[in-house]
C-alpha positions as CSV (number, residue, x, y, z in Angstrom):
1,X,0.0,0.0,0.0
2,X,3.2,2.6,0.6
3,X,3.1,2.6,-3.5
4,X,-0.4,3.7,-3.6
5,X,0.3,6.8,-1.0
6,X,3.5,7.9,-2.7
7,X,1.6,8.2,-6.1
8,X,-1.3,9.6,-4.3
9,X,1.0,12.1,-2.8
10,X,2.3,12.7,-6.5
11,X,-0.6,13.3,-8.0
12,X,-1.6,15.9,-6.0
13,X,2.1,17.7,-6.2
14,X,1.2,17.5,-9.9
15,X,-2.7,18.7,-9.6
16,X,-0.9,21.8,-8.1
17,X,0.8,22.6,-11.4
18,X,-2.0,21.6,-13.5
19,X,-4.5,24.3,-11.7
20,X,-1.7,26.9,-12.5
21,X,-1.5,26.0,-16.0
22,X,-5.7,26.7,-15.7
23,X,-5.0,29.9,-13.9
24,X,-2.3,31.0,-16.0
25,X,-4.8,30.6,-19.5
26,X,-7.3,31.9,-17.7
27,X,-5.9,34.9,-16.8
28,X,-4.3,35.7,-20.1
29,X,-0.7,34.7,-19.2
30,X,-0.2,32.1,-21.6
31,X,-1.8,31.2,-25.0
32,X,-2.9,28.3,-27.0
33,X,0.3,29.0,-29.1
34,X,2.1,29.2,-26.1
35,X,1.0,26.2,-24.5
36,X,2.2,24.5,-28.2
37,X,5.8,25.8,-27.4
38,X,5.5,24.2,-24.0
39,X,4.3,21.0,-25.4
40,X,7.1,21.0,-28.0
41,X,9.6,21.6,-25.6
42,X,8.7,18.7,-23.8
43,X,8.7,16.2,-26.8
44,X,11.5,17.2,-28.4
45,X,13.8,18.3,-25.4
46,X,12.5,17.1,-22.0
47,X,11.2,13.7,-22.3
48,X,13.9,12.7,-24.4
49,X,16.2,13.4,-21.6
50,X,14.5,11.5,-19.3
51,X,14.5,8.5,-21.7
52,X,18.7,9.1,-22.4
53,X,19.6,9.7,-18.6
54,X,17.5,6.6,-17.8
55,X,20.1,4.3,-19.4
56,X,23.1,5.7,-18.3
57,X,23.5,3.1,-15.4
58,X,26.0,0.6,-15.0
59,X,25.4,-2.6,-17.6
60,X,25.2,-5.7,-16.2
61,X,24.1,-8.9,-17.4
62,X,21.0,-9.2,-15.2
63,X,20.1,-5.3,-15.4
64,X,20.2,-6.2,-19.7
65,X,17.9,-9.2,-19.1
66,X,15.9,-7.1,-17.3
67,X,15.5,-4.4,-19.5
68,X,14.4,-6.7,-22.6
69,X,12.0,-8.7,-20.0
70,X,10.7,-4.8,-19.7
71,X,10.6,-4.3,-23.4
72,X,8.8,-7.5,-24.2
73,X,6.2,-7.1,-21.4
74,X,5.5,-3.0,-22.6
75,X,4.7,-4.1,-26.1
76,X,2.4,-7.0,-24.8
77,X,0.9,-4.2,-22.5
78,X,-0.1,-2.0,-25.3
79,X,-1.0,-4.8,-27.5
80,X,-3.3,-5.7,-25.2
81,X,-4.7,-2.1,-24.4
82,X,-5.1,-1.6,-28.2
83,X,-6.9,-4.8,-28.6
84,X,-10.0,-4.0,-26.0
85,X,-9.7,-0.5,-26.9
86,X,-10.5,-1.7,-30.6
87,X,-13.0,-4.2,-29.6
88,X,-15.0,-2.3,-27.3
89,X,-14.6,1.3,-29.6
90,X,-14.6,-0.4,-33.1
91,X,-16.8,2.2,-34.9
92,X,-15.4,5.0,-32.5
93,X,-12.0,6.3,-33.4
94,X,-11.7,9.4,-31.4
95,X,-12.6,6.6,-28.0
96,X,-10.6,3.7,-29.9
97,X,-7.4,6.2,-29.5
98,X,-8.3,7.6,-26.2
99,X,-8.9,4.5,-24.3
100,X,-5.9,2.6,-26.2
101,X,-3.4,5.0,-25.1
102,X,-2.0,6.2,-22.0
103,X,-0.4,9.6,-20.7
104,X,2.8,7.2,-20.0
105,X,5.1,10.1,-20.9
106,X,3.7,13.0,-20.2
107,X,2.3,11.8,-16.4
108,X,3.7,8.1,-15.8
109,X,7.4,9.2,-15.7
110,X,7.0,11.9,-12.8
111,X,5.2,9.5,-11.4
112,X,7.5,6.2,-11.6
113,X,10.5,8.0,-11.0
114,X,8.6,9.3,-7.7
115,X,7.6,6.0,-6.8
116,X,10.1,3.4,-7.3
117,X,13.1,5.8,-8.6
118,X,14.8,5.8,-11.7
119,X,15.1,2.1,-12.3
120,X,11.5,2.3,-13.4
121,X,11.9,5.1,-15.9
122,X,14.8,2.8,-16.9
123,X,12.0,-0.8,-17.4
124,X,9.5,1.7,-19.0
125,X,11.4,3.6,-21.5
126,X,10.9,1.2,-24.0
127,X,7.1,0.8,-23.2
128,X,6.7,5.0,-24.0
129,X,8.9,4.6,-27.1
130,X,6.4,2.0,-28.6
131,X,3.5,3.8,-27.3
132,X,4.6,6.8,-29.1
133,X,5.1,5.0,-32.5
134,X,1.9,3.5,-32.1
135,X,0.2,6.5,-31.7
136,X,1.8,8.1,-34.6
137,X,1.3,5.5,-36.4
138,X,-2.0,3.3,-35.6
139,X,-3.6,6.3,-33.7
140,X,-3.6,8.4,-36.7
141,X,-5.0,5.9,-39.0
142,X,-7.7,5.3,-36.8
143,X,-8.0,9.2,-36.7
144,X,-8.0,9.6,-40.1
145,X,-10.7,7.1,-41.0
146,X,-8.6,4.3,-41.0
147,X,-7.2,5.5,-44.8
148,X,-3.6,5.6,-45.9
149,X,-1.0,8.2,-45.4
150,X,2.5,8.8,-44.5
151,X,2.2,7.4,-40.2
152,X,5.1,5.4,-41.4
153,X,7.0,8.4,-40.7
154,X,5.5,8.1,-37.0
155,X,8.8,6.0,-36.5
156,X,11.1,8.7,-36.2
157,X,10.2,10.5,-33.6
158,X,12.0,12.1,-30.4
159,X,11.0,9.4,-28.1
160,X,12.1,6.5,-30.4
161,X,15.7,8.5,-31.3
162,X,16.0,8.7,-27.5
163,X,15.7,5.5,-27.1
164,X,18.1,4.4,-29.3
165,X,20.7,6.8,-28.0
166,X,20.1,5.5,-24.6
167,X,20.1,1.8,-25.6
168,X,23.5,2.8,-27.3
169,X,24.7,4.7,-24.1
170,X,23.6,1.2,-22.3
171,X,25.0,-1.4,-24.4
172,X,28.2,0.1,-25.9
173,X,29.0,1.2,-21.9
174,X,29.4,4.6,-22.3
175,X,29.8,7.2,-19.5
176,X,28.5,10.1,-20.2
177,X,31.0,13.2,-18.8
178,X,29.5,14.6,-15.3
179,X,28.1,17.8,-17.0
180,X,26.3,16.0,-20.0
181,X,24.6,13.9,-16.7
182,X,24.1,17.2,-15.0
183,X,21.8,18.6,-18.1
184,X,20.4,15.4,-18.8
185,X,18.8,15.5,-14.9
186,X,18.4,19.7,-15.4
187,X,16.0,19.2,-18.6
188,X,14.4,15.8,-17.0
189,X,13.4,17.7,-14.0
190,X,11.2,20.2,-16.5
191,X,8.9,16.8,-17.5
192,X,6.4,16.7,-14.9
193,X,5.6,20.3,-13.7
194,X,5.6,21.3,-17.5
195,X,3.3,18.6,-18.8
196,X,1.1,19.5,-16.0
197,X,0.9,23.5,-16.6
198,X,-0.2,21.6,-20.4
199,X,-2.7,19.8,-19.2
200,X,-3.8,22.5,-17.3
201,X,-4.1,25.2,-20.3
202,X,-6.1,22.2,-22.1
203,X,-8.6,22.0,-19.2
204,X,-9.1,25.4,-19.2
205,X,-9.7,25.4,-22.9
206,X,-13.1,23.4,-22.1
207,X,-16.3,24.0,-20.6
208,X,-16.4,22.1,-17.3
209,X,-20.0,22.0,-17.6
210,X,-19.3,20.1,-20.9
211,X,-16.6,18.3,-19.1
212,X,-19.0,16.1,-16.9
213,X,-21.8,15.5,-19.1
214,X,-21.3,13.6,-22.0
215,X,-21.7,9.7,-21.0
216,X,-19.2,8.3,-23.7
217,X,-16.7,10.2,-21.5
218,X,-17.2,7.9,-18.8
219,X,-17.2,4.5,-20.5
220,X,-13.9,5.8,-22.3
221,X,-12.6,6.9,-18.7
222,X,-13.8,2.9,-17.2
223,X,-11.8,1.2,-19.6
224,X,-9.2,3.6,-19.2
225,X,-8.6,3.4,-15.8
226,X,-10.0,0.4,-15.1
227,X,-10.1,-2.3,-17.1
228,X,-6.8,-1.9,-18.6
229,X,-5.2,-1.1,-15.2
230,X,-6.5,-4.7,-14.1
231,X,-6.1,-6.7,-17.2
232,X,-2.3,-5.6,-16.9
233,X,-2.1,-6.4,-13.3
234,X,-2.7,-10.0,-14.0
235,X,-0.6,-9.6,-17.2
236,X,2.4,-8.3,-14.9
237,X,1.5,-11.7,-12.6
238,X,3.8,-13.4,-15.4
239,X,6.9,-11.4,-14.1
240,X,8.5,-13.1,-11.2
241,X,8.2,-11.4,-7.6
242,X,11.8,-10.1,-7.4
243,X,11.5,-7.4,-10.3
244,X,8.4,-5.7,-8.0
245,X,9.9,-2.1,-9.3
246,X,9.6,-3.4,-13.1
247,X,6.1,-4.6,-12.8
248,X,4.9,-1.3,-10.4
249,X,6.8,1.0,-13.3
250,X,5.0,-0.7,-16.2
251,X,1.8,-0.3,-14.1
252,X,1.9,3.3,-13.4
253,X,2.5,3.5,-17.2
254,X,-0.4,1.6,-18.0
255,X,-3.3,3.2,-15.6
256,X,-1.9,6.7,-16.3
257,X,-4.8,9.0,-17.8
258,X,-5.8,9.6,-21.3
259,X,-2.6,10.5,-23.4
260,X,-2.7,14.1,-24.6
261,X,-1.8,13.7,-27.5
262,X,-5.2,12.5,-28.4
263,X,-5.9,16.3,-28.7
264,X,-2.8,16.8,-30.4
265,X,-3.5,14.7,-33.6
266,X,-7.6,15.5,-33.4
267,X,-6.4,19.1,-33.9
268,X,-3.8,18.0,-36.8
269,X,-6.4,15.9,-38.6
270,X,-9.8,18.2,-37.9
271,X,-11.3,15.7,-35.9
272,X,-13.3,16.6,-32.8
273,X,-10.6,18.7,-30.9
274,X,-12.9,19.7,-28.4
275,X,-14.1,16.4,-27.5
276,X,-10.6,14.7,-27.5
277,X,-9.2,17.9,-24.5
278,X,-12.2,17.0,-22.5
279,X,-11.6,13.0,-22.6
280,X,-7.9,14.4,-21.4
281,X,-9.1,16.3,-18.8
282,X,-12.0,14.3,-17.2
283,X,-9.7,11.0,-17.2
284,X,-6.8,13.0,-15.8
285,X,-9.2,14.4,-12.9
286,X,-10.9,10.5,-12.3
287,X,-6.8,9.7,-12.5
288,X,-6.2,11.3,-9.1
289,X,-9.0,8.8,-7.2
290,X,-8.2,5.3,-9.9
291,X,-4.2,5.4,-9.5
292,X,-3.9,4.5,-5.9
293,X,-6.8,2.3,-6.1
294,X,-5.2,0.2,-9.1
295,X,-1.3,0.3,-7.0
296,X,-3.7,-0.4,-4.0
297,X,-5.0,-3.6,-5.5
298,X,-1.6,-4.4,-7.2
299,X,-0.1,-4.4,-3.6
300,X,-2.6,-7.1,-2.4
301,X,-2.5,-9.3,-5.7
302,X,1.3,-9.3,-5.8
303,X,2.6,-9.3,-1.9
């Protein structure tokens, strides 16, 4: 239950930032452009950093078994997520997307690194990587009517390069100099209260009237939060009870919120922009009560 209480602890750190994201749109000190530049700064500088500094650790061979045992069960994680997303959303893109993907970046990392240090940034990395191409990939072709186009291109992206660089850094045991470490952990540090001041711009974007009364919201939120969250419990089950920081990592990736980049690509591809900030925002609020619940019930299941 101590894992449950730390990220309840986080997440209310982090609800801080989000209401002065609100505040700050609100009160005209920050745009929608602005908010952009935030968001691209952490994409292309921040959570790459996170992903690099991750593998600069000492390379053993149990810490490079563990890190493909990490890899393998990520990608059967979002597998799985993409599968009841698709089955339960199949004529619903905009739902299909939201309920597939998680905030794993964006929230998880502040999160696991909170929780159970950076070791678990270190067994996720790989996870977030894939999630990214996935969305960039699958989640635009769902997006975009499920018609061709260039998502191939969905590969290269920050998270990916950065986790190549790392798994270089890893396996060709390179030590980084002390000041390349020093801004790697500088620029990681910006990851969670920026992503939250985003978040928070988003929900103030929306109508919190609007925000609590669409239904659909709510079954998107379930399986979510929920039913994803559980099914990767006893997915995790398979990992043996020594790696208990892998499988709580991968967790807190996999119950995080509605990814927000949901909005991102609705906005790109005129879908239902509108719609996809509020799913954000109403599973990121929900977020704050299901997160220690699921790491609650995780704690019984796995102790």
């Amino acid at each position: 239950m101590e894992s449950a209480v730390v990220i309840l602890r986080q997440i209310m750190i982090m609800f801080v930032y989000m209401v002065s994201g609100y505040l700050m749109f609100h009160y005209k000190l920050i745009t929608k452009e602005g908010s952009r530049s935030l968001a691209n700064l952490l994409l292309y500088v921040s959570l790459p950093c996170v992903i690099v500094k991750s593998f600069c650790v000492q390379n053993t061979a149990e810490i490079r078994n563990e890190v493909l045992l990490s890899l393998l069960m990520g990608l059967a994680i979002l597998l799985v997520s993409m599968a009841v997303a698709g089955l339960l959303f199949r004529k619903r893109p905009m739902e299909n997307f939201a309920a597939a993907f998680s905030n794993a970046g964006f929230m998880g990392i502040p999160l696991i690194a909170a929780t159970v240090g950076e070791r678990g940034v270190l067994y996720t990395a790989g996870m977030i990587a894939l999630l990214n191409v996935f969305q960039w990939t699958y989640g635009q072709w769902l997006l975009a009517g499920r018609t061709g186009g260039k998502q191939w291109k969905g590969l290269c992206n920050p998270l990916t390069v950065s986790l190549v660089i790392g798994l270089l850094v890893f396996l060709g045991r390179i030590t980084p100099p002390d000041m390349a470490i020093s801004c790697l952990t500088t620029l990681s540090g910006l990851n969670g209260p920026l992503a939250m001041i985003v978040l928070g711009v988003y929900l103030a974007q929306t109508k919190l009237t609007q925000l609590f009364c669409r239904g659909e919201s709510y079954m998107v939120c379930i399986v979510r939060l929920l039913l994803i969250p559980l099914l990767t419990i006893g997915l995790l089950c398979l990992v043996p009870k020594q790696l208990l920081t892998m499988k709580q990592a991968l967790l807190i990736a996999a119950c995080s919120p509605i990814g927000s980049n949901v909005a991102v690509y609705a906005q790109k591809l005129d879908s239902d922009y509108t719609y996809a900030v509020q799913l954000v925002c109403l599973s990121t609020l929900l977020g704050i009560i299901s997160m220690p619940i699921i790491m609650g019930i995780s704690s019984l299941i796995w102790q």
